[in-house]
VMD Tcl script that builds the backbone (N, CA, C; Angstrom):
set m [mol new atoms 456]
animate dup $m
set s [atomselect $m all]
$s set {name element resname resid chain x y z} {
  {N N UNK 1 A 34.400 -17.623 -45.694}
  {CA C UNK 1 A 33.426 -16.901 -44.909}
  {C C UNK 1 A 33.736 -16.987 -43.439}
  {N N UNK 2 A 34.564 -18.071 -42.786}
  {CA C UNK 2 A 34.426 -18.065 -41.736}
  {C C UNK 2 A 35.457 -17.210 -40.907}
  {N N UNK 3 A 36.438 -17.521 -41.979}
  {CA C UNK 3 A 37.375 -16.243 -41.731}
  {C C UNK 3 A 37.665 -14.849 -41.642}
  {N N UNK 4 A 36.404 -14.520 -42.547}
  {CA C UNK 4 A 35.735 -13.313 -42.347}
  {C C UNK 4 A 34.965 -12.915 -41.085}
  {N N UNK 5 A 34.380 -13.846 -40.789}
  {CA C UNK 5 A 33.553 -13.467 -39.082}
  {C C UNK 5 A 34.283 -13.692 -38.344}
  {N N UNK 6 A 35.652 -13.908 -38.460}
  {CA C UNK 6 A 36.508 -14.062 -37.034}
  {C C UNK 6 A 37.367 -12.234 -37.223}
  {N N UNK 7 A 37.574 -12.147 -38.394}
  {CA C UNK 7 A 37.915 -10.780 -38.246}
  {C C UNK 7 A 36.809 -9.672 -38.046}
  {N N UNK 8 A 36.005 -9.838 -38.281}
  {CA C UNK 8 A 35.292 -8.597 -38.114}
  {C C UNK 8 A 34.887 -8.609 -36.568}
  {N N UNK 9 A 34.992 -10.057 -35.956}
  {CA C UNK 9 A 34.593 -10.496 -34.065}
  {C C UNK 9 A 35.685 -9.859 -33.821}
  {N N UNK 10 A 36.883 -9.589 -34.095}
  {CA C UNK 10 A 38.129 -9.012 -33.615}
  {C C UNK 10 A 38.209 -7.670 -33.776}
  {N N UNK 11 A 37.835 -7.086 -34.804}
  {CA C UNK 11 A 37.870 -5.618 -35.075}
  {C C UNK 11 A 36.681 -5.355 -34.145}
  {N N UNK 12 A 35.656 -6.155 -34.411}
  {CA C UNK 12 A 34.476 -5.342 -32.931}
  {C C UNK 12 A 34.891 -5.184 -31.198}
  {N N UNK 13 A 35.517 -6.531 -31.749}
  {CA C UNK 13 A 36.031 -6.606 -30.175}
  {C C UNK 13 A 37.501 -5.306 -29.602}
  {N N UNK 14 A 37.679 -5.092 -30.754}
  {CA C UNK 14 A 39.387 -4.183 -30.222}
  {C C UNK 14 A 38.124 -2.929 -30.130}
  {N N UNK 15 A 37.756 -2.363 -31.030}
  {CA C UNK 15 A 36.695 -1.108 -30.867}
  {C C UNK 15 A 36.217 -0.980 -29.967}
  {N N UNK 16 A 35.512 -2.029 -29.098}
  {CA C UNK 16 A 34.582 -2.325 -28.047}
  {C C UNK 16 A 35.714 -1.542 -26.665}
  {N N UNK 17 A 36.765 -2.458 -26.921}
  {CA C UNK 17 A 37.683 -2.048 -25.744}
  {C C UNK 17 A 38.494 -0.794 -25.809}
  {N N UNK 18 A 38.770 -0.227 -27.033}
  {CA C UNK 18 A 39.105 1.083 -27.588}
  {C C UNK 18 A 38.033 1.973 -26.300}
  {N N UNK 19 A 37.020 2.107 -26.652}
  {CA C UNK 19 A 36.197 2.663 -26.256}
  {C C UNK 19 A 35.923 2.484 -25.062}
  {N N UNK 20 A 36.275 1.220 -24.108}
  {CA C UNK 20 A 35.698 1.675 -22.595}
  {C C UNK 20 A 37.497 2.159 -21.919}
  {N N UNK 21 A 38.433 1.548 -22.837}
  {CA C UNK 21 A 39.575 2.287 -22.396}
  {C C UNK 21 A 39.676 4.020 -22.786}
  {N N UNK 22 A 38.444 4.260 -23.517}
  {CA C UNK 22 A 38.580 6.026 -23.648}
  {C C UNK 22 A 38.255 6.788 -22.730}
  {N N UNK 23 A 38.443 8.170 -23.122}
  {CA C UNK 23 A 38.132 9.461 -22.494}
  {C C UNK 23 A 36.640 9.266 -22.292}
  {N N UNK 24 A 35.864 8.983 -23.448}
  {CA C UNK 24 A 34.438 9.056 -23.371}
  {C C UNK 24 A 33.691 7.879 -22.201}
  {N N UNK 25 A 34.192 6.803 -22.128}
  {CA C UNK 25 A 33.675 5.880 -21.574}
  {C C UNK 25 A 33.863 6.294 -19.519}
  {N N UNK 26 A 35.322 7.257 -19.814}
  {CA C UNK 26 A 35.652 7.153 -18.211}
  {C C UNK 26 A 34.357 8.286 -17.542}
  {N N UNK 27 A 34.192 9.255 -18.957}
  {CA C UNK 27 A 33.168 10.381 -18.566}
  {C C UNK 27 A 31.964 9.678 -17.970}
  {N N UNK 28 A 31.348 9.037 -18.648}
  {CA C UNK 28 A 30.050 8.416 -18.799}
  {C C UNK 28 A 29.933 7.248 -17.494}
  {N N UNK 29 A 31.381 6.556 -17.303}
  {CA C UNK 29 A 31.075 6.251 -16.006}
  {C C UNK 29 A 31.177 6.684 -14.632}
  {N N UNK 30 A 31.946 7.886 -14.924}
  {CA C UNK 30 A 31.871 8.520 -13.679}
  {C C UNK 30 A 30.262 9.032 -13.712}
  {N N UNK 31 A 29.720 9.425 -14.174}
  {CA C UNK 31 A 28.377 10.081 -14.397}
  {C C UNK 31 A 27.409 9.104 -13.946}
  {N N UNK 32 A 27.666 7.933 -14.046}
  {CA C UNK 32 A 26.886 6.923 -14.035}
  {C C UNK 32 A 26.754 6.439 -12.085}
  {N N UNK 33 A 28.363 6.541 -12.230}
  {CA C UNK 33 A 29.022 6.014 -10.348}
  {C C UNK 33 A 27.912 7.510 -9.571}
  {N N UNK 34 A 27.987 8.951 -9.823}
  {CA C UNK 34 A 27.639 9.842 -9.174}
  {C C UNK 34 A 25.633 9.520 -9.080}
  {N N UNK 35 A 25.453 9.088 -10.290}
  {CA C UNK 35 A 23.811 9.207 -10.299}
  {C C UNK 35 A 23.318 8.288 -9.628}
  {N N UNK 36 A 24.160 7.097 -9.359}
  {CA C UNK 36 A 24.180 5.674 -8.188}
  {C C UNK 36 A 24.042 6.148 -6.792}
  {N N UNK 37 A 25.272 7.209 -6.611}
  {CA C UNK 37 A 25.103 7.713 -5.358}
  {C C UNK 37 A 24.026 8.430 -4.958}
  {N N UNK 38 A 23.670 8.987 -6.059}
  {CA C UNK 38 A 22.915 10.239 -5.272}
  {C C UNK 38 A 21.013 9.420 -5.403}
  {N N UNK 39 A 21.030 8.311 -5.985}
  {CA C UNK 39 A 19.841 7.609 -5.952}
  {C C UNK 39 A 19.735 7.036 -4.148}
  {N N UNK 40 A 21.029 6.758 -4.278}
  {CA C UNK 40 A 21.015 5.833 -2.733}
  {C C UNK 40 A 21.147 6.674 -1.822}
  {N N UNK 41 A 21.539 8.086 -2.021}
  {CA C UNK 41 A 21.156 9.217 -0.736}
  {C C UNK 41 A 19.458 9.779 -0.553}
  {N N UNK 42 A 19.023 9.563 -1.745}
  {CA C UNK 42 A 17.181 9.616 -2.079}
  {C C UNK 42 A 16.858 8.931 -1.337}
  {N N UNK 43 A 17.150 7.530 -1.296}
  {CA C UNK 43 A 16.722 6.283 -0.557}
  {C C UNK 43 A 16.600 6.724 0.334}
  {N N UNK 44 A 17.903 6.482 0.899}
  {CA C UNK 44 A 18.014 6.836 2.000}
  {C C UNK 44 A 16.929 8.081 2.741}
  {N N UNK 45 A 17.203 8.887 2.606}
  {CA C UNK 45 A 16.114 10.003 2.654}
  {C C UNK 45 A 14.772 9.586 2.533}
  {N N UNK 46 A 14.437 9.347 1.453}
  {CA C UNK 46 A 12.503 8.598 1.587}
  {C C UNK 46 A 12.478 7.667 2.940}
  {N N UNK 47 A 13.357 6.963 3.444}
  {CA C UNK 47 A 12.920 6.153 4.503}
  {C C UNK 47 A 12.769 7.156 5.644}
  {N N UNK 48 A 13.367 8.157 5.637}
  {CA C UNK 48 A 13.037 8.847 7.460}
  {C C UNK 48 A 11.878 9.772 6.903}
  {N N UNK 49 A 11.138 10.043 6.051}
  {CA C UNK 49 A 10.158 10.943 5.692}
  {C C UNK 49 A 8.754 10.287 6.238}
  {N N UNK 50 A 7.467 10.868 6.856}
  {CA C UNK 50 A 6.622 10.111 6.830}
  {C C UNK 50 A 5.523 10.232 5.179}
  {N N UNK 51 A 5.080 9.320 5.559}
  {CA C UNK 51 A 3.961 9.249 4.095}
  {C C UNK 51 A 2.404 9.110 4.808}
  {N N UNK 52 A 1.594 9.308 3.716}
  {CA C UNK 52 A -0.049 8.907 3.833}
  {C C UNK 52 A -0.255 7.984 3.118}
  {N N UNK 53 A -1.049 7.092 3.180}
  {CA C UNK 53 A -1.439 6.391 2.171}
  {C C UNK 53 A -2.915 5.711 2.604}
  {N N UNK 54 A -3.874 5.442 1.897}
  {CA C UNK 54 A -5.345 5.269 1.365}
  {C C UNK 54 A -5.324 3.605 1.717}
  {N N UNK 55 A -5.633 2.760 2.329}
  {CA C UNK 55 A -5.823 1.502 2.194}
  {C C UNK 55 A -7.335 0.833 2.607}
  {N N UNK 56 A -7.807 0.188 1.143}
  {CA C UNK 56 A -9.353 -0.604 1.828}
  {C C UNK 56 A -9.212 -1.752 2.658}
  {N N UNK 57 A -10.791 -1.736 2.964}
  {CA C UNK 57 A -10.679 -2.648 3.842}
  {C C UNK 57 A -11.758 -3.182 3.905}
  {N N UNK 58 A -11.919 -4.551 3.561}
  {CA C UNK 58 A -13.608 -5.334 4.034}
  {C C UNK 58 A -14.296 -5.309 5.166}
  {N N UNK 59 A -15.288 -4.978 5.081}
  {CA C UNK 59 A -16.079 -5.526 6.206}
  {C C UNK 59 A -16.922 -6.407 6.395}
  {N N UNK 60 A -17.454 -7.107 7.642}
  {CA C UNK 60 A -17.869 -8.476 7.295}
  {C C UNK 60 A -18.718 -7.903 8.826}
  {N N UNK 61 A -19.987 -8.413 8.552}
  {CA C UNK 61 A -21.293 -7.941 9.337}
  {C C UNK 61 A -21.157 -9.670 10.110}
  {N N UNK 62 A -21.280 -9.167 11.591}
  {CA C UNK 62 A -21.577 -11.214 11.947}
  {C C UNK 62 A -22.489 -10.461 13.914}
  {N N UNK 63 A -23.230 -11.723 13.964}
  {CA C UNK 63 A -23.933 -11.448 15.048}
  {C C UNK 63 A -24.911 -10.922 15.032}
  {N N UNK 64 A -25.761 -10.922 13.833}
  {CA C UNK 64 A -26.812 -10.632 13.394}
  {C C UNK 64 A -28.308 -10.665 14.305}
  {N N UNK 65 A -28.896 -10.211 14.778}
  {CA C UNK 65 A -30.143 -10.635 15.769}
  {C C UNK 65 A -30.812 -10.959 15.056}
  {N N UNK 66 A -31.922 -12.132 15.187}
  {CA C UNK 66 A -32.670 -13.055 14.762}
  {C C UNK 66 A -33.622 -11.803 14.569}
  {N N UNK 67 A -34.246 -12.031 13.212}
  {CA C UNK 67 A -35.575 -11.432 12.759}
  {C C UNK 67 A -35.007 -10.357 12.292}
  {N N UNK 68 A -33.590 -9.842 12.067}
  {CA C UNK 68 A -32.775 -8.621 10.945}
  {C C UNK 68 A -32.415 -8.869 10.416}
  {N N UNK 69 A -32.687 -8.314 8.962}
  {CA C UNK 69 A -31.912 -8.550 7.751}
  {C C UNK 69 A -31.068 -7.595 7.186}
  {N N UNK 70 A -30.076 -7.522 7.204}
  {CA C UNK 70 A -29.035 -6.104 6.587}
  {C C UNK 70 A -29.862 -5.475 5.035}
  {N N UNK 71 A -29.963 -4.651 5.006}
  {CA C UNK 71 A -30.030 -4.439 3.390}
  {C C UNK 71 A -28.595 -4.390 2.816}
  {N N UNK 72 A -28.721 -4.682 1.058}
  {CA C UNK 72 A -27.473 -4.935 0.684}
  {C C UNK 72 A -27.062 -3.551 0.152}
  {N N UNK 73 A -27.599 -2.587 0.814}
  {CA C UNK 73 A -26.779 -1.247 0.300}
  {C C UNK 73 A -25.930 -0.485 1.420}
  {N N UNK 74 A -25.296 -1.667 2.159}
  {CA C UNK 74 A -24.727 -1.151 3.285}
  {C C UNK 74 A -23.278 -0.692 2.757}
  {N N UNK 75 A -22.189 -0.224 3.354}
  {CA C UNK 75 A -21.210 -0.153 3.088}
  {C C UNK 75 A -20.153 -1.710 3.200}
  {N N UNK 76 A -19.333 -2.072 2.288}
  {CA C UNK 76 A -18.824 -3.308 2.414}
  {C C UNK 76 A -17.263 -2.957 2.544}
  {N N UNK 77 A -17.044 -1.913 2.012}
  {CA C UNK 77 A -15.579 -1.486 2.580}
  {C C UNK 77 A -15.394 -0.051 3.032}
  {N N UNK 78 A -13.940 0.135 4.017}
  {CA C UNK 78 A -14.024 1.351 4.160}
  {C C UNK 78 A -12.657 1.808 3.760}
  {N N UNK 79 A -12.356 2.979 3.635}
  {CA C UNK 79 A -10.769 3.584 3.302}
  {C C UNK 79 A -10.057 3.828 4.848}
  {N N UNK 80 A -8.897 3.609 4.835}
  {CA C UNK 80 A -8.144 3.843 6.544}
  {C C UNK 80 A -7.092 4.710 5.644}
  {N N UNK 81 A -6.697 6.152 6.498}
  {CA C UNK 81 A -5.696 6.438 6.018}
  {C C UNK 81 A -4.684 6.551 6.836}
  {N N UNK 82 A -3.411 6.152 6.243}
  {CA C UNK 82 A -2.703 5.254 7.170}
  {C C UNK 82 A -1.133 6.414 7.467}
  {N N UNK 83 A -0.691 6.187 7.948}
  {CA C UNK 83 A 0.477 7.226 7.929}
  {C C UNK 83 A 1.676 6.399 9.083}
  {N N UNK 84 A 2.901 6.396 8.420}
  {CA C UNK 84 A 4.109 5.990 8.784}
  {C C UNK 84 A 5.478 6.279 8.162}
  {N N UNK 85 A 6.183 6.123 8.485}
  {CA C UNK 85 A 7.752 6.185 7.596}
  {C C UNK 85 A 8.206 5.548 6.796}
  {N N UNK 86 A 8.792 6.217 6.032}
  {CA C UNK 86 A 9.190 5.445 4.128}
  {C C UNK 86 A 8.432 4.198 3.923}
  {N N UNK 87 A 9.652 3.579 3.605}
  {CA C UNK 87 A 8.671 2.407 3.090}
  {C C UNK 87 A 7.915 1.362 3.831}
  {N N UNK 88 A 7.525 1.320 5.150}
  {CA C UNK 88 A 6.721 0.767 5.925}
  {C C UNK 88 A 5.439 1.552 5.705}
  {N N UNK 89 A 5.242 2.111 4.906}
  {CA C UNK 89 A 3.507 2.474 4.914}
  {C C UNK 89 A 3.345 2.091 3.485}
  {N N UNK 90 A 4.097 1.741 2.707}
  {CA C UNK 90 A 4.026 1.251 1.017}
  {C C UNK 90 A 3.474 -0.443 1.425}
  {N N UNK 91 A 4.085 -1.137 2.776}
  {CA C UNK 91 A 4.271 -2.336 2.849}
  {C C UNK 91 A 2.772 -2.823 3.158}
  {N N UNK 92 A 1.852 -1.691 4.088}
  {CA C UNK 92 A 0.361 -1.984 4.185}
  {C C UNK 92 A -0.396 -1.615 3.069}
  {N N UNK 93 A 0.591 -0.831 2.113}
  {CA C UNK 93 A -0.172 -0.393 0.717}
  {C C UNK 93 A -0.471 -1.638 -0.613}
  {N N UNK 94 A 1.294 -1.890 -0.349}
  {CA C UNK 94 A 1.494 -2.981 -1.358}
  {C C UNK 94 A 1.478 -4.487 -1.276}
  {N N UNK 95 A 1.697 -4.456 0.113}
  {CA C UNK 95 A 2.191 -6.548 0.140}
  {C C UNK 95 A 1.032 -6.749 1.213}
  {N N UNK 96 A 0.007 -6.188 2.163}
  {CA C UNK 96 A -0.379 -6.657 3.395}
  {C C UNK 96 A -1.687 -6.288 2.695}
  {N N UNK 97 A -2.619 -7.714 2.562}
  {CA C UNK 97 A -3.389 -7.903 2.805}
  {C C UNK 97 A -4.656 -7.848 4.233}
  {N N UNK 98 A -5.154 -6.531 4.342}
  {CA C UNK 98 A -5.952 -6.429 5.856}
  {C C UNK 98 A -7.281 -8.072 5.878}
  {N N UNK 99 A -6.844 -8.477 7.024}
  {CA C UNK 99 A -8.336 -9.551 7.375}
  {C C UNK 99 A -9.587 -8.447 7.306}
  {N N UNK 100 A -10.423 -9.164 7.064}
  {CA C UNK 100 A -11.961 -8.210 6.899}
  {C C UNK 100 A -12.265 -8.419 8.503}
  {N N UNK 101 A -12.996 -6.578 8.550}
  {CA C UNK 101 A -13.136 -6.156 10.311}
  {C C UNK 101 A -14.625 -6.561 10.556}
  {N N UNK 102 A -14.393 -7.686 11.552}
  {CA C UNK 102 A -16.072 -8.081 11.863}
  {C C UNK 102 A -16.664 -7.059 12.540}
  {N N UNK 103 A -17.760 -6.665 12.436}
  {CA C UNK 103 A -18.676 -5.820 13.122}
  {C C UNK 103 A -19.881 -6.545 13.391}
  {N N UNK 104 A -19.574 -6.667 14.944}
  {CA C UNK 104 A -20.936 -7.495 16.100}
  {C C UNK 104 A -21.746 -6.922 15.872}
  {N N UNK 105 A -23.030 -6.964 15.099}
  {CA C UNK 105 A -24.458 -6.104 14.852}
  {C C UNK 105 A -25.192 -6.435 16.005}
  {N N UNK 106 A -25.058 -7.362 16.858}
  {CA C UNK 106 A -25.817 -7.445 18.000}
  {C C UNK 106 A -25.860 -6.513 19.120}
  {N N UNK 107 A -24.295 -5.665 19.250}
  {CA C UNK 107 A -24.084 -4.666 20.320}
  {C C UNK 107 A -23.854 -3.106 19.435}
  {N N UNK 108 A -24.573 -3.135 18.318}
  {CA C UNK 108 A -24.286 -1.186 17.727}
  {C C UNK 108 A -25.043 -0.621 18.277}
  {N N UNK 109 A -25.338 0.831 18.555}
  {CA C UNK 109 A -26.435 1.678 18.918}
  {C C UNK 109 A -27.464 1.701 17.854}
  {N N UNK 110 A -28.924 1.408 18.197}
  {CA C UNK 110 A -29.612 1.771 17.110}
  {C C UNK 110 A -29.985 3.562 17.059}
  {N N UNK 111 A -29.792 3.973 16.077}
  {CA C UNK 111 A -30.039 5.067 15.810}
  {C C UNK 111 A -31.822 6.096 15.276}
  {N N UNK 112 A -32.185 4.610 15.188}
  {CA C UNK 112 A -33.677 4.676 14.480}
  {C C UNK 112 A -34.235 3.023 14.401}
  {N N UNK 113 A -35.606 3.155 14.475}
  {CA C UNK 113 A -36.276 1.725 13.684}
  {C C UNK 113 A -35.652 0.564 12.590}
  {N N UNK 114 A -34.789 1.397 11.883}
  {CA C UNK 114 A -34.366 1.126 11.033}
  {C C UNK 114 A -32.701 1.264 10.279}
  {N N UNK 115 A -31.875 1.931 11.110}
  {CA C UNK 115 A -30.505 2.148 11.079}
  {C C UNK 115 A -29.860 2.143 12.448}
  {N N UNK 116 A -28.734 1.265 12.394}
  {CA C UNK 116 A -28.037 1.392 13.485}
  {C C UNK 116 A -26.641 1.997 13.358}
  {N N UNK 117 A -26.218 2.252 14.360}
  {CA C UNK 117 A -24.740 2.833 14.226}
  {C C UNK 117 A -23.368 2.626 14.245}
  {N N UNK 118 A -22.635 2.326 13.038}
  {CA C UNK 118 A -21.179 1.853 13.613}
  {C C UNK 118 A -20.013 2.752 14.235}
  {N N UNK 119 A -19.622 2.752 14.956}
  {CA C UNK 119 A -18.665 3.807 15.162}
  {C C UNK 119 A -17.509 3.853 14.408}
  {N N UNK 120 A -16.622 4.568 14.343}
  {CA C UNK 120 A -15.581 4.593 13.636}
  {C C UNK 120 A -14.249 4.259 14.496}
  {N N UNK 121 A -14.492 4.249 15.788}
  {CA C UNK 121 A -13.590 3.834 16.788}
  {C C UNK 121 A -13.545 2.132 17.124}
  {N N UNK 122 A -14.612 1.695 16.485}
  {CA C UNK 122 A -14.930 -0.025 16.576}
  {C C UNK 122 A -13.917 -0.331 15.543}
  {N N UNK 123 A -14.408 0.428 14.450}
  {CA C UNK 123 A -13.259 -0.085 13.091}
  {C C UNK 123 A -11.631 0.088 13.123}
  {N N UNK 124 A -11.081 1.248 13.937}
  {CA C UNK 124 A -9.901 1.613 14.260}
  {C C UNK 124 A -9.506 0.660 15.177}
  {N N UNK 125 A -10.149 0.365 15.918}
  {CA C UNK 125 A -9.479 -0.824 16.914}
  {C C UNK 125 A -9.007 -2.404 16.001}
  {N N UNK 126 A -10.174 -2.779 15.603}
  {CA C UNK 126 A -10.122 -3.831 14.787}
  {C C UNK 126 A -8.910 -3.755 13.497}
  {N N UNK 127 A -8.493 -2.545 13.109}
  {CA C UNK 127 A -7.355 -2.605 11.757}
  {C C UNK 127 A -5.759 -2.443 12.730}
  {N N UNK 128 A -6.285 -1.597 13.910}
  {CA C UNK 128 A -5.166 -0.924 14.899}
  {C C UNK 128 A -4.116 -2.750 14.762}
  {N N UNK 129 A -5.091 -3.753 15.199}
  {CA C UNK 129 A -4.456 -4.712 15.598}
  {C C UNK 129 A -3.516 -5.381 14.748}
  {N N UNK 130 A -4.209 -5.311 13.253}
  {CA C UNK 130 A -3.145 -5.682 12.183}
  {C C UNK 130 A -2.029 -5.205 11.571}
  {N N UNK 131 A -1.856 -3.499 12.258}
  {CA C UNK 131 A -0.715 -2.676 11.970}
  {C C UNK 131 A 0.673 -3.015 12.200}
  {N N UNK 132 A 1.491 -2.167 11.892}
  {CA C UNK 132 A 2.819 -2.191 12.086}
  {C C UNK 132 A 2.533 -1.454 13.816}
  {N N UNK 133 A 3.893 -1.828 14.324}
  {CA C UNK 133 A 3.581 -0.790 15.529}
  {C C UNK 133 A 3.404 0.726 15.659}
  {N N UNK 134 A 5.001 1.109 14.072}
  {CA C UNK 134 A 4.745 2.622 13.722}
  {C C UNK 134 A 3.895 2.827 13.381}
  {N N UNK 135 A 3.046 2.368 12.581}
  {CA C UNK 135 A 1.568 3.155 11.525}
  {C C UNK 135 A 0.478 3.634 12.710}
  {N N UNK 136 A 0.169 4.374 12.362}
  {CA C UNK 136 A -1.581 5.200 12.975}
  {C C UNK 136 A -2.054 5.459 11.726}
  {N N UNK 137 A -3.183 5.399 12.542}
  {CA C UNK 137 A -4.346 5.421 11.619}
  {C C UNK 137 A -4.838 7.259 11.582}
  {N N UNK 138 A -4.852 7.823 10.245}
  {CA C UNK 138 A -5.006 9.108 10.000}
  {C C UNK 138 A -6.557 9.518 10.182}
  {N N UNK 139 A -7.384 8.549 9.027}
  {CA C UNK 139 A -8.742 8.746 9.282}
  {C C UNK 139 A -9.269 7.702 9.008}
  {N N UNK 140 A -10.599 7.822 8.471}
  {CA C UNK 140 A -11.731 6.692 8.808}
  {C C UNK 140 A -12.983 7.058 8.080}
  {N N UNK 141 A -12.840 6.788 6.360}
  {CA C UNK 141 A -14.021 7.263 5.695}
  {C C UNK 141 A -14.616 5.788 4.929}
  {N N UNK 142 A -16.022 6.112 5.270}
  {CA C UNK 142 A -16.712 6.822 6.072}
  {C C UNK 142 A -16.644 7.115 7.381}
  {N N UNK 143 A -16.417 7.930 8.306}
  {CA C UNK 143 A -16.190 8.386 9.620}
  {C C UNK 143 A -17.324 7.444 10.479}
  {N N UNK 144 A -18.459 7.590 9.857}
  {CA C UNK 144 A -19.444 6.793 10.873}
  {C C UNK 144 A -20.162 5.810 10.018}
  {N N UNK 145 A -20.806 4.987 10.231}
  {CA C UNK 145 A -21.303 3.993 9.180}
  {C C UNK 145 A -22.863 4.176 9.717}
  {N N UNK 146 A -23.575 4.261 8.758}
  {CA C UNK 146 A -25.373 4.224 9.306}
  {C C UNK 146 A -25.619 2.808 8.355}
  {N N UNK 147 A -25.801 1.930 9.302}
  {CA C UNK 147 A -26.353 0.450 9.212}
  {C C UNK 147 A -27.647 -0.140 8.870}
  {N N UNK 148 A -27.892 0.044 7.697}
  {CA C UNK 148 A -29.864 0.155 7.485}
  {C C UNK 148 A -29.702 -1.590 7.196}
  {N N UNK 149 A -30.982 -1.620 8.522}
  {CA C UNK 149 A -31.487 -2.716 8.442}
  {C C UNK 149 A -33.492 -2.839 8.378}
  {N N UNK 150 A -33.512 -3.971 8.272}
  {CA C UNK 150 A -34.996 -4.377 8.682}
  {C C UNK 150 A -35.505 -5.444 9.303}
  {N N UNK 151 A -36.903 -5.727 10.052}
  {CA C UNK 151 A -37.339 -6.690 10.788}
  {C C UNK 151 A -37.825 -7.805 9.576}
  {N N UNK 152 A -37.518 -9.120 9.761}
  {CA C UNK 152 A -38.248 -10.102 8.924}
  {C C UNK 152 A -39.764 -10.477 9.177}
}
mol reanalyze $m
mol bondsrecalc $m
mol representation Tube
mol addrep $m
């Protein structure tokens, strides 16, 4: 038996090499070398393209004035849409964790008795800082935040 699995390891093995010394094998790797290239000219290419991309973001209420209580149906995150070149806008998509954007409730505009106002330019500043230098910020939804609070 054992002599048997050394020939048939030999006949696989001459076949094996039959075959990448063939016609068929040189086809298949040239085909293979061209589809390499032309992946790495893609690459290449996706990096000078710009992209959009959607990224959340926490928010964290601090500076609260004594005798207000937030209600808990405020907004707790918002979407930033983010825009930069190839894969530096995947990198705030995929690997970068944003810090949550404090919003001073002590200095918003009140808008009413009972809602105050966040701007959307408070929040852009606060994410602006954690960016890449290329990225801007596209938009800002919700655009404005209405802050419902109440007196204790």
């Amino acid at each position: 038996m054992h002599g048997g699995s050394r020939s048939v390891m030999a006949s696989l093995l001459a076949e094996t090499v039959a075959v990448i010394k063939g016609r068929r094998w040189k086809e298949v790797s040239t085909f293979l070398f061209f589809l390499l290239l032309a992946v790495i000219f893609w690459l290449l290419q996706s990096i000078g393209v710009e992209f959009e991309r959607n990224v959340p973001v926490t928010l964290r209420y601090v500076n609260i004035p004594n005798g207000y209580s937030l209600r808990d149906d405020n907004p707790a995150t918002v979407n930033i849409a983010l825009r930069d070149k190839g894969l530096r806008v995947f990198y705030h998509y995929r690997n970068r964790q944003f810090e949550p954007v404090e919003i001073p409730v002590s200095v918003l505009s009140r808008m009413s008795d009972s809602v105050m106002i966040v701007p959307r330019e408070l929040i852009q500043q606060a994410v602006r800082k954690q960016l890449l230098s290329s990225s801007t910020i596209v938009a800002v939804e919700p655009a404005d935040i209405e802050l419902k609070y109440s007196y204790d």
